[in-house]
C-alpha positions as a Markdown table, in Angstrom:
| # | Residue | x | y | z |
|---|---|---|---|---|
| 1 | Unk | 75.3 | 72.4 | 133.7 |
| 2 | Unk | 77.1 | 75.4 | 135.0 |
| 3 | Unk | 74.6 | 75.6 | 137.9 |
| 4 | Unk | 75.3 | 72.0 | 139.1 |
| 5 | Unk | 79.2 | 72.9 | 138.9 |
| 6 | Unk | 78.7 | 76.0 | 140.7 |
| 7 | Unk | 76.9 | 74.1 | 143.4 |
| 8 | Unk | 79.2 | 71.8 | 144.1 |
| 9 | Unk | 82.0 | 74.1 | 144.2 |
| 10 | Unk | 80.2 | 76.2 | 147.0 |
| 11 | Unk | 79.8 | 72.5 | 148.7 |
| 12 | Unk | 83.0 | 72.4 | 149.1 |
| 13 | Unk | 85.0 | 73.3 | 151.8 |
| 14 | Unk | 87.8 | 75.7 | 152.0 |
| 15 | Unk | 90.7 | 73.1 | 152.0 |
| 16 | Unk | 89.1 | 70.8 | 149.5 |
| 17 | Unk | 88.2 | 73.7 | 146.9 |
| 18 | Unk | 92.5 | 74.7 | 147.0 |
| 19 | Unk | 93.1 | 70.6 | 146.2 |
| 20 | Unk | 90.9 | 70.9 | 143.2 |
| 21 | Unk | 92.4 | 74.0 | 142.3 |
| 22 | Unk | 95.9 | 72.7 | 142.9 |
| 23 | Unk | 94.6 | 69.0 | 140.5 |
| 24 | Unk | 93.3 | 71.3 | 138.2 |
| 25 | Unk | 96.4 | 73.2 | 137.4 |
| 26 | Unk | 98.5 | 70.0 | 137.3 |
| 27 | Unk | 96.3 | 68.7 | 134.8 |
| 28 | Unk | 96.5 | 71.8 | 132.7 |
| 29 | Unk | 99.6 | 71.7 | 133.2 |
| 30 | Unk | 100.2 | 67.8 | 131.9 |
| 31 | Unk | 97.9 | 68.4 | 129.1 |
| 32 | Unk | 100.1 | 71.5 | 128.0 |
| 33 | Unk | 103.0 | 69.3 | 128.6 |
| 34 | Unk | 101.5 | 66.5 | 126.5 |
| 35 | Unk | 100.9 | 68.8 | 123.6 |
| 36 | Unk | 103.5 | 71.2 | 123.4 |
| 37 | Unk | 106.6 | 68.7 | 124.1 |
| 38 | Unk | 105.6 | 66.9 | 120.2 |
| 39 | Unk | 104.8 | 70.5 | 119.1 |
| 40 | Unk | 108.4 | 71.4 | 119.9 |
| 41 | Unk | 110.4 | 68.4 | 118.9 |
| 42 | Unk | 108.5 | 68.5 | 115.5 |
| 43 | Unk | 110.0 | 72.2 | 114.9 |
| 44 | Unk | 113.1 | 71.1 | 116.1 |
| 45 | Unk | 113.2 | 68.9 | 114.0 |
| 46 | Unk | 111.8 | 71.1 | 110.9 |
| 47 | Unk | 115.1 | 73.5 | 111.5 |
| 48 | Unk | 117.8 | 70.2 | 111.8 |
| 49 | Unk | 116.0 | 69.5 | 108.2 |
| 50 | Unk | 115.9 | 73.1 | 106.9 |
| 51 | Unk | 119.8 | 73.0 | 107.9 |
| 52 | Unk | 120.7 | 69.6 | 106.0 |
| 53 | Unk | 119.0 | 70.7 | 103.1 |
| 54 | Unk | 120.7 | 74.2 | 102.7 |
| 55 | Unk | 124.4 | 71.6 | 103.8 |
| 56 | Unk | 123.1 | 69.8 | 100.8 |
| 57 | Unk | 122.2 | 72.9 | 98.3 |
| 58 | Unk | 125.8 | 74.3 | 99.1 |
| 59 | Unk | 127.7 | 71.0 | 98.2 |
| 60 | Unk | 125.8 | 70.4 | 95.1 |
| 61 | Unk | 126.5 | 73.8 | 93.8 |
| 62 | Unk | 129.8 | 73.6 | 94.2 |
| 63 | Unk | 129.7 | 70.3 | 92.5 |
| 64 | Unk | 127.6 | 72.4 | 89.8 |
| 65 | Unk | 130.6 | 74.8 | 89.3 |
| 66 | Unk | 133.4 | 71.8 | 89.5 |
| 67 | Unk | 131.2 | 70.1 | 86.5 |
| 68 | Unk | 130.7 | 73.4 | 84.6 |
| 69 | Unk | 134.5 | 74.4 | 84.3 |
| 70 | Unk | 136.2 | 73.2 | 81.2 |
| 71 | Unk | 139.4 | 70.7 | 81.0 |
| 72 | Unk | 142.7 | 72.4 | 81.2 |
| 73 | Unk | 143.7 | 69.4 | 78.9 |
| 74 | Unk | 143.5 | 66.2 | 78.2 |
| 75 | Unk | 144.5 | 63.7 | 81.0 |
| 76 | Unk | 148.1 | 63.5 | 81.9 |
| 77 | Unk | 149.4 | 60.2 | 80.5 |
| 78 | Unk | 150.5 | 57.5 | 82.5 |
| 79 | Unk | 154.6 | 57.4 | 83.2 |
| 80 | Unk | 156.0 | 54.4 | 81.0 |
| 81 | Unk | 156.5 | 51.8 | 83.8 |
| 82 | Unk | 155.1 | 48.7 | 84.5 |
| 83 | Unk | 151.1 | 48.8 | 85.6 |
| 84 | Unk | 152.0 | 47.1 | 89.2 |
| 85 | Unk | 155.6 | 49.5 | 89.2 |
| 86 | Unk | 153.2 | 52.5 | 88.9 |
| 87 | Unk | 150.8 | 51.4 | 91.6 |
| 88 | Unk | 153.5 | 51.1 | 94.4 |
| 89 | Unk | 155.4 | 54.4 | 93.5 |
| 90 | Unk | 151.6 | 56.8 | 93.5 |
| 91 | Unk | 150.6 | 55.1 | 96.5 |
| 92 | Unk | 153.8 | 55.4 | 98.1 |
| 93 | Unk | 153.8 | 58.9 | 97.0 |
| 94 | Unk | 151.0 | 59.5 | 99.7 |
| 95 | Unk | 151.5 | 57.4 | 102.0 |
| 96 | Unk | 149.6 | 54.1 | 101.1 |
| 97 | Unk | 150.8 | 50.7 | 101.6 |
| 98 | Unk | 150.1 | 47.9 | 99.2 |
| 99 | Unk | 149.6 | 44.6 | 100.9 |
| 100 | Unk | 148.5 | 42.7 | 97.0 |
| 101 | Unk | 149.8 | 44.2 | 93.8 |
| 102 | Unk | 149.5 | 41.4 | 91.6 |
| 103 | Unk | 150.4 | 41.6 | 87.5 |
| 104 | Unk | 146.9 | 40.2 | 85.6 |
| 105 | Unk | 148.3 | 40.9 | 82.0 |
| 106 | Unk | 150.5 | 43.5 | 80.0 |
| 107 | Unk | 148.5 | 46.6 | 81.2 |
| 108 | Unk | 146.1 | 45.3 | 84.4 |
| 109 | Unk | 146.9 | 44.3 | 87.9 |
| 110 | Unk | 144.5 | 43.6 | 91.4 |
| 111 | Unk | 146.0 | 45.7 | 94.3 |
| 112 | Unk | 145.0 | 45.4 | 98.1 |
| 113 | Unk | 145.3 | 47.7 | 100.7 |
| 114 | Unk | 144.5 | 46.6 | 104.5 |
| 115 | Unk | 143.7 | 49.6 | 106.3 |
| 116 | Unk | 143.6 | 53.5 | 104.9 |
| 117 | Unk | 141.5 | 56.5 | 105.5 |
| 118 | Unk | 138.7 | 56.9 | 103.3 |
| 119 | Unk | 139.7 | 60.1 | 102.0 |
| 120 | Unk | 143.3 | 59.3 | 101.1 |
| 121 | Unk | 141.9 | 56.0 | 99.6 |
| 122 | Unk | 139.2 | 58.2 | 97.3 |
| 123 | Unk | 141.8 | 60.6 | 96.2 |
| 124 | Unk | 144.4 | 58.0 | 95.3 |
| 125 | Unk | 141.6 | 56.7 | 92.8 |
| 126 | Unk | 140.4 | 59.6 | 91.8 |
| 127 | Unk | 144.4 | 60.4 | 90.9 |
| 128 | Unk | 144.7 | 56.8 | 89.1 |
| 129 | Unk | 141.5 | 57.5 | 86.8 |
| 130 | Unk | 143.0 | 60.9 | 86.0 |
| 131 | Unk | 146.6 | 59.6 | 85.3 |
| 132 | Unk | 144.2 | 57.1 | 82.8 |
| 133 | Unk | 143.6 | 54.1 | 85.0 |
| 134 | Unk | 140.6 | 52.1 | 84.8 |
| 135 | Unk | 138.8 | 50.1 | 87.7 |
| 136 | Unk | 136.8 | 47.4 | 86.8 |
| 137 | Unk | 136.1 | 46.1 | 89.8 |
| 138 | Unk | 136.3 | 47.5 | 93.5 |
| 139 | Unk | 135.7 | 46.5 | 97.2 |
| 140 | Unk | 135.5 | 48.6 | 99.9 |
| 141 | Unk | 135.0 | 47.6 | 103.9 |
| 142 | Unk | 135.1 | 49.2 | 106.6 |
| 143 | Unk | 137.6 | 48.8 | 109.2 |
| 144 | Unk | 136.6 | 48.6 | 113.0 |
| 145 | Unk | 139.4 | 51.7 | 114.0 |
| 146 | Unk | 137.5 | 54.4 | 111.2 |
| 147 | Unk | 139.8 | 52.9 | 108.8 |
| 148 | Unk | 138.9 | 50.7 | 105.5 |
| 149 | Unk | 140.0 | 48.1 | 103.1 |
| 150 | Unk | 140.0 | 48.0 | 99.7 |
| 151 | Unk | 140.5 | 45.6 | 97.2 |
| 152 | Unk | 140.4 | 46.4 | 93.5 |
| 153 | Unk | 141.1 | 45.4 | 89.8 |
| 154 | Unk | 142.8 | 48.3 | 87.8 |
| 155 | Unk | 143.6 | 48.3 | 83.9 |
| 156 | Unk | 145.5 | 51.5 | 81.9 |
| 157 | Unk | 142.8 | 52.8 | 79.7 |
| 158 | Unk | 143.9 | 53.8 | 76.4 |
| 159 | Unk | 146.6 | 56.2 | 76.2 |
């Protein structure tokens, strides 16, 4: 086999062997192409991985060390107003604006908010269930400008 390849290369003339030099080092140089482009975009993508996981190991640690610490106390009571009165003054307090706060019995009330940032909106929950609020029920959408809307049914839990 090697003879037949070595006689047709000494066939060929000067300027033909330098083209099939020149073809053969494109082609090695496709074929390297065509295998080390997927070799590198597969490591790539093994490091973007490696560094959401170790993102993700941080966060839940720190969650770890949230959940492990004790209560100072028990949860701050509620202030004696009504449920609705209570609603409008904490999210006043931080800037929320309550487009439905609606009375649905001695101690519950449905409360709509059009547009608020997703973090304030968490946090003003988060503050509600530690003041002893309940939500039974709760709607989140998202707003078209980054902002969202929520819609929820709150009840004081037992004080």
């Amino acid at each position: 086999m090697s003879e037949r390849i070595m006689t047709w290369w000494t066939g060929l003339s000067r300027r033909e062997r330098w083209l099939v030099g020149i073809a053969g080092l494109l082609a090695l140089g496709v074929i390297l192409w065509g295998l080390g482009r997927p070799a590198y975009a597969a490591f790539a993508d093994l490091e973007a991985q490696h560094r959401a996981a170790i993102e993700r190991e941080g966060r839940v640690a720190a969650k770890l060390q949230l959940l492990a610490r004790k209560p100072a106390g028990p949860a701050p009571t509620v202030i004696d107003a009504t449920v609705e009165q209570y609603l409008t003054l904490s999210a006043g307090e931080i800037g929320l604006t309550l487009d439905r706060n609606e009375a649905r019995g001695p101690d519950q009330a449905t409360v709509a908010i059009a547009t608020a940032k997703a973090p304030v909106l968490a946090d003003w929950l988060a503050g509600l269930e530690a003041q002893g609020f309940v939500v039974d029920q709760l709607t989140i959408t998202p707003g078209n400008d980054g902002t969202v809307g929520m819609t929820a049914e709150l009840r004081r839990g037992a004080k």
